[in-house]
C-alpha positions in Angstrom: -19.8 8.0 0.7 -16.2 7.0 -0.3 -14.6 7.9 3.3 -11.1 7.1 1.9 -11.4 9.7 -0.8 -13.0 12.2 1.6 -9.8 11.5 4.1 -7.0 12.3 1.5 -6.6 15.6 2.2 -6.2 15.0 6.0 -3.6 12.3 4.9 -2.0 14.7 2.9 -2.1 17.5 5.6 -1.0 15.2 8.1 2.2 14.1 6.3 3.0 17.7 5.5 3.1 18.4 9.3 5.2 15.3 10.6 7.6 15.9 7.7 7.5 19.7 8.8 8.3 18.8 12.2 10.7 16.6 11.3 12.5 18.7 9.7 12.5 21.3 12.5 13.7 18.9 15.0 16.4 17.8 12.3 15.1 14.1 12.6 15.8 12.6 9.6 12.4 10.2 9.0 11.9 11.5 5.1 13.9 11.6 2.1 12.0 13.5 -1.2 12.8 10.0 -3.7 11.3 7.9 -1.0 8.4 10.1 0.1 7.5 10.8 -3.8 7.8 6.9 -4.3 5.3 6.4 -1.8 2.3 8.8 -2.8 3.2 7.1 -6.5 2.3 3.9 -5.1 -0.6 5.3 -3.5 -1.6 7.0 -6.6 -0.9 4.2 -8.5 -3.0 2.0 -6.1 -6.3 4.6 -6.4 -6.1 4.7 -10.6 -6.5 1.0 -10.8 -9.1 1.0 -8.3 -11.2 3.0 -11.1 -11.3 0.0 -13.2 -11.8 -2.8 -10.1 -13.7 -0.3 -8.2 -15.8 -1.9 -5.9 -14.4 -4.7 -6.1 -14.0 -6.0 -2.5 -17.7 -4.3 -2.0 -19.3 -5.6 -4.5 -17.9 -9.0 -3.7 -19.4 -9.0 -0.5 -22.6 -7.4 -1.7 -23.3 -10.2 -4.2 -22.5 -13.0 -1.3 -24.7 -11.2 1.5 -27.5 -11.2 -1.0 -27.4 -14.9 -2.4 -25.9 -17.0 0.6 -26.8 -15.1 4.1 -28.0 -17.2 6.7 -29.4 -14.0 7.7 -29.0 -10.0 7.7 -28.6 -8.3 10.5 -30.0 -4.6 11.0 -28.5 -1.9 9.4 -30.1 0.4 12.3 -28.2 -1.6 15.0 -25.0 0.3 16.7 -24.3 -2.9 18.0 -24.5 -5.0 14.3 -21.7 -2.7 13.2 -19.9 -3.2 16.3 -20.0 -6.8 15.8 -19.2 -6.4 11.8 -16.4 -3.9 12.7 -14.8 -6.7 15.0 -15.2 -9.2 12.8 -14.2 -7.6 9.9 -10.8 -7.0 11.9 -10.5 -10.1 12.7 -10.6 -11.2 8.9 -8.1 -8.3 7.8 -5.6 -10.1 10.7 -6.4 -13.6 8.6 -6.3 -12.0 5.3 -2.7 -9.9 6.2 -1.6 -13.2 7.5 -1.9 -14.9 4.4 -0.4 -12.3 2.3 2.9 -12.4 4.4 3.2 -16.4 4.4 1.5 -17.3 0.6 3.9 -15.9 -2.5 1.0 -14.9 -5.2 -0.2 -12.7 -2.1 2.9 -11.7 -0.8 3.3 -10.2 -4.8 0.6 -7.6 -3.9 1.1 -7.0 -1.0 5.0 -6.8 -0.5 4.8 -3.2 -2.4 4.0 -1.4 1.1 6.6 -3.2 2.7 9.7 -1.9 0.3 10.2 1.8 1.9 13.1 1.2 4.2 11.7 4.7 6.0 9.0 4.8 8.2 6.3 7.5 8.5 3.0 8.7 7.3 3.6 8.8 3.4 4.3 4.7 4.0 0.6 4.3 4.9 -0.2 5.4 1.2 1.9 3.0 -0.5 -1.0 0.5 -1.1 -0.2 -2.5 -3.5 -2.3 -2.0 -6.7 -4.1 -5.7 -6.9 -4.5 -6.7 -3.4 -8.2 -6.3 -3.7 -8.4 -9.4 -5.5 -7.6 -11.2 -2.7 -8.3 -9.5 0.7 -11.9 -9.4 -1.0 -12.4 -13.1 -0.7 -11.4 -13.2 3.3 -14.2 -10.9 3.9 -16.7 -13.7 2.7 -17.5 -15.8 6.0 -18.9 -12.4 7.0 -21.3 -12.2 4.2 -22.4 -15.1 4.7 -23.1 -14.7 8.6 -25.3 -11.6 7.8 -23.2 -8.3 7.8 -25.2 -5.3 6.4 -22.6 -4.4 3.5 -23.1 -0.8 4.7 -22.1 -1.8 7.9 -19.3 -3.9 6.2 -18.4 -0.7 3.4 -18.1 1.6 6.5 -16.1 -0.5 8.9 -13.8 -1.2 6.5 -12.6 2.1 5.3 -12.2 3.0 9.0 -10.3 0.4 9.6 -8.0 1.3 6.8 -8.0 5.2 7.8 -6.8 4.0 11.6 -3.9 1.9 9.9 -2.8 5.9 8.7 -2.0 7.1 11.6 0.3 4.0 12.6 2.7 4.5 10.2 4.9 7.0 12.9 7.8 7.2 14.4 7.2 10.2 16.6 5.2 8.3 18.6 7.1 6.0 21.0 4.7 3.6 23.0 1.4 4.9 24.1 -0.7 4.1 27.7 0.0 0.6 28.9 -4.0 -0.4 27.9 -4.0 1.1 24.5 -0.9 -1.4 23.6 -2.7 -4.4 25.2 -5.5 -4.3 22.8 -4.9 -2.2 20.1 -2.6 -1.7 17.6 -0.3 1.2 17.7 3.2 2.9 16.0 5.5 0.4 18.7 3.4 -2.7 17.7 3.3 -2.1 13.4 7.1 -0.5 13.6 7.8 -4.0 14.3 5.8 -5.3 11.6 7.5 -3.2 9.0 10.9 -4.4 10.5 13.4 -7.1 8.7 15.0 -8.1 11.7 14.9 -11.5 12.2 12.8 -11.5 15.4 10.5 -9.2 13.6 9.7 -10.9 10.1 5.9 -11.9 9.9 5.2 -10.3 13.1 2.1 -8.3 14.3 -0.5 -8.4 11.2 -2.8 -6.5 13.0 -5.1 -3.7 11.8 -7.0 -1.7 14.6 -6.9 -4.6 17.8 -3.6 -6.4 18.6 -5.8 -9.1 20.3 -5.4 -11.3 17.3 -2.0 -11.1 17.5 -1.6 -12.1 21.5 -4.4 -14.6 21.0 -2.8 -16.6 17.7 0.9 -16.5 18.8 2.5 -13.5 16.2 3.2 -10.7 18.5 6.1 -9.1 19.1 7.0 -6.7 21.3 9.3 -3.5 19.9 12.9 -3.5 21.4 15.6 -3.7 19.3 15.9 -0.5 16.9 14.3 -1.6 13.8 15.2 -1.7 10.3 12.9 -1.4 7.8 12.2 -2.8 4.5 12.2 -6.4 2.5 15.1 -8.2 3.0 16.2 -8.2 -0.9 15.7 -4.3 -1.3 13.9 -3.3 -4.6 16.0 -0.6 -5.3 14.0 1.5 -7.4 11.6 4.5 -7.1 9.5 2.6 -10.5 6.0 2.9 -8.7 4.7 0.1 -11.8 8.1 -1.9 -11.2 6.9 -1.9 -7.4 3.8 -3.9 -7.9 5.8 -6.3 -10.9 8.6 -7.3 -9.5 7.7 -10.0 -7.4 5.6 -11.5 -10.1 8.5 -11.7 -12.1 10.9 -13.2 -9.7 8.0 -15.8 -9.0 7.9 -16.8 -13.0 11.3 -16.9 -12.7 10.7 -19.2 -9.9 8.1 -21.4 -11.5 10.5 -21.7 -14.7 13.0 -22.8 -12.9 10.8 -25.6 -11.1 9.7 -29.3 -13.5 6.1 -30.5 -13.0 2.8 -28.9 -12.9 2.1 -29.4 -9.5 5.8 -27.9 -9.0 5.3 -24.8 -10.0 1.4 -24.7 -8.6 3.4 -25.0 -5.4 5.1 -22.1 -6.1 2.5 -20.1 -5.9 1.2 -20.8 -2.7 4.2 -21.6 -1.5 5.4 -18.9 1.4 8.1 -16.3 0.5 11.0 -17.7 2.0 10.9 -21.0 0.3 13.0 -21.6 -2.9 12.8 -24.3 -5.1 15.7 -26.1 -5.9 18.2 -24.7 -8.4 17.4 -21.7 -8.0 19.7 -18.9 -7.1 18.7 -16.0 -5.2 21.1 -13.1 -3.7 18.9 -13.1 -0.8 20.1 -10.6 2.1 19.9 -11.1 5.4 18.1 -8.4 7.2 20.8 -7.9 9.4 23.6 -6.6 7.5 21.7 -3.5 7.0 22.3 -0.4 9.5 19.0 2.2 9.7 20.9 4.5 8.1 22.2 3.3 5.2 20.3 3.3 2.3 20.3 0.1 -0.2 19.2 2.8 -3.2 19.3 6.7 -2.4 20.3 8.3 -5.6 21.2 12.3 -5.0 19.8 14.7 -7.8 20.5 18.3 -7.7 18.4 21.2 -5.5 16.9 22.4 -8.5 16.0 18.6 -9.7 14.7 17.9 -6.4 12.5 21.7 -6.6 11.6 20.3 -9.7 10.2 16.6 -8.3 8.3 18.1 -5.6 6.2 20.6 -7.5 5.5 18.2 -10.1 4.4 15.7 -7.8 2.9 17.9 -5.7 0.7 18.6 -9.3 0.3 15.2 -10.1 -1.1 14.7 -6.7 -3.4 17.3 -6.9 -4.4 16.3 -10.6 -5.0 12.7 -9.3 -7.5 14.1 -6.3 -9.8 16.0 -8.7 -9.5 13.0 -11.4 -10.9 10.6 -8.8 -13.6 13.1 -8.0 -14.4 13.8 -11.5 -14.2 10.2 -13.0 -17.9 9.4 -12.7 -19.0 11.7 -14.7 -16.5 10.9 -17.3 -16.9 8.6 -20.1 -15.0 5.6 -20.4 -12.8 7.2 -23.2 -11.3 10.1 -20.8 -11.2 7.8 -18.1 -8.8 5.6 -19.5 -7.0 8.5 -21.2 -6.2 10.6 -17.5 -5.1 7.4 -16.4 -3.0 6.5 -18.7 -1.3 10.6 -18.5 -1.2 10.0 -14.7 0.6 6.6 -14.5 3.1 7.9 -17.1 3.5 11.1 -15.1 4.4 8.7 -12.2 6.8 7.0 -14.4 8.2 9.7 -15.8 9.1 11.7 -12.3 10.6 8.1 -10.8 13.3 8.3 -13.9 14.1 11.8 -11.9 14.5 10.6 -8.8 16.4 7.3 -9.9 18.7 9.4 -12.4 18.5 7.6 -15.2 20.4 8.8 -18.1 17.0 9.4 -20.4 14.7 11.0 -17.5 14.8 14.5 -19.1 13.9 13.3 -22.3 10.9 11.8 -21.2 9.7 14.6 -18.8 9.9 17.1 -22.1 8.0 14.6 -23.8 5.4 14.1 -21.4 5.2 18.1 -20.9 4.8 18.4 -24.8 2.1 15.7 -24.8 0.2 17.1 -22.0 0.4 20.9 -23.9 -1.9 19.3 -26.3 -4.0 17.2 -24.7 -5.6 19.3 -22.2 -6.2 22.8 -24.5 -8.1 19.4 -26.6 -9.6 18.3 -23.5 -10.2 21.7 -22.4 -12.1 23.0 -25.4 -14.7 19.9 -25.3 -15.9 19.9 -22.0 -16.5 24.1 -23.1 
């Protein structure tokens, strides 16, 4: 069972009703580009997934099955009590890493660049973070883990982190924020404040935060977002641009060993010479934007009914895709991410985004009557 697949229409639901009742209590927690920006992500995220699918699984399959010291029942509740706990505990180590090493920071820094906060954020997933998180996940092979247990405990962990990403929750029962992790606890960890940068890396338990010395409790309004904002609603840019500052990093650097460095190297450091317009987080008030380009009502009808298609397009594609060949696999992804493309030129107003929206409607007017009249 793919439980995050099954769960995407209860994502989907469930952001449809916070930004429906934020909008009735005139709290203003959404804006269309950003909102749209983050399903692209998302979207993005789940198409490259296709071609690395399984991935992280089948990682932890292959380990379990040549290096286990042992395998513990797969009938066991308390085996996949023990896995779930330990499999958080690896996701703290693994998020960790990703905040203070660059070349994991790159994947990872795309679901940190909404400077909103709510339930579409969740979705905005960094397209190659598999091939790292997978490797954290290893000591738990190796200690025995069913990898159904694993498969299971994972994706719930992951669905849990969804209903975080809120606002309209403000602290919950005194308990609950002891151990686990809640909206007060990972607001902070989506905050650039300086008290709150590389702060509570938690996924489901906040223990590993009090125990390891990186939590921080929520009091000063936060401001989200990376502290040099991307400015741009490019959902392919998103997962780039850090790889390209850090070759422009590594050029910039002499020696082999130099520019190794800079790659493992945590985000903050810079090597000399090298110039970087690097904001400090905070100059910024909530409200103001660093990139909030206004298009017209009937642009921004237009954005939401196309991505509202493209989202429903992308849900049957991923349900669909197994009993595709590899030919029309690659060809619906290809339609899709250029779909994403195509609607972030809306939203960004660039000067050439209606000529590639007609061309991408003229293009998909013949490729699905084609499409259409094989499968028939």
């Amino acid at each position: 069972m793919n439980l995050i697949y099954m769960a995407i229409p209860i994502f989907i639901l469930s952001i449809m009703l916070e930004a429906a009742w934020c909008h009735y209590k005139k709290k203003k927690l959404y804006r269309l580009n950003d909102a749209v920006n983050d399903l692209s992500c998302g979207i993005f995220e789940q198409i490259v997934n296709i071609f690395t699918k399984g991935f992280i699984f089948y990682n932890f399959y292959a380990v379990s099955k040549a290096l286990a010291l042992t395998h513990w029942s797969q009938t066991s509740w308390i085996a996949f009590l023990i896995t779930f706990l330990l499999g958080d505990l690896a996701y703290y180590w693994y998020h960790r890493c990703a905040h203070r090493v660059k070349a994991i920071w790159a994947t990872h820094i795309v679901h940190h660049q909404s400077e909103e906060y709510n339930l579409a954020v969740a979705l905005r997933q960094g397209a190659f973070s598999n091939f790292f998180s997978s490797l954290f996940y290893i000591p738990l092979a190796i200690l025995g883990a069913d990898p159904v247990h694993f498969a299971i405990g994972h994706s719930l962990n992951l669905i849990y982190q969804f209903f975080i990403h809120t606002q309209l929750i403000n602290r919950c029962p005194a308990l609950i924020e002891m151990v686990m992790n809640t909206p007060s606890h990972h607001r902070v960890h989506h905050g650039k404040n300086k008290q709150y940068i590389d702060k509570n890396y938690a996924g489901v338990f906040i223990i590993w935060d009090r125990l390891f010395g990186s939590f921080e409790e929520e009091k000063e309004e936060v401001q989200y977002g990376i502290t040099t904002p991307l400015r741009s609603f490019n959902p392919i840019w998103a997962n780039l641009h850090y790889w390209v500052e850090i070759s422009q990093m590594a050029s910039a650097t002499k020696g082999v060993l130099n520019k190794i460095w800079i790659l493992i190297s945590p985000p903050d450091y810079l090597p000399e010479g090298y110039v970087h317009s690097k904001e400090e987080p905070t100059l910024q008030k909530q409200d103001v934007k660093s990139h909030d380009p206004q298009i017209s009502g009937r642009d921004q009808i237009y954005v939401f009914l196309n991505g509202l298609l493209i989202l429903v397009g992308t849900f049957i594609y991923l349900g669909i895709q197994p009993s595709l060949g590899i030919i029309w696999t690659a060809s619906f992804a290809v339609i899709l991410v250029v779909s994403l493309w195509s609607l972030s030129t809306l939203v960004d107003r660039k000067s050439y985004a209606w000529k590639i929206e007609k061309l991408r409607i003229a293009a998909l007017a013949v490729i699905f009557p084609i499409y259409t009249g094989m499968v028939i």
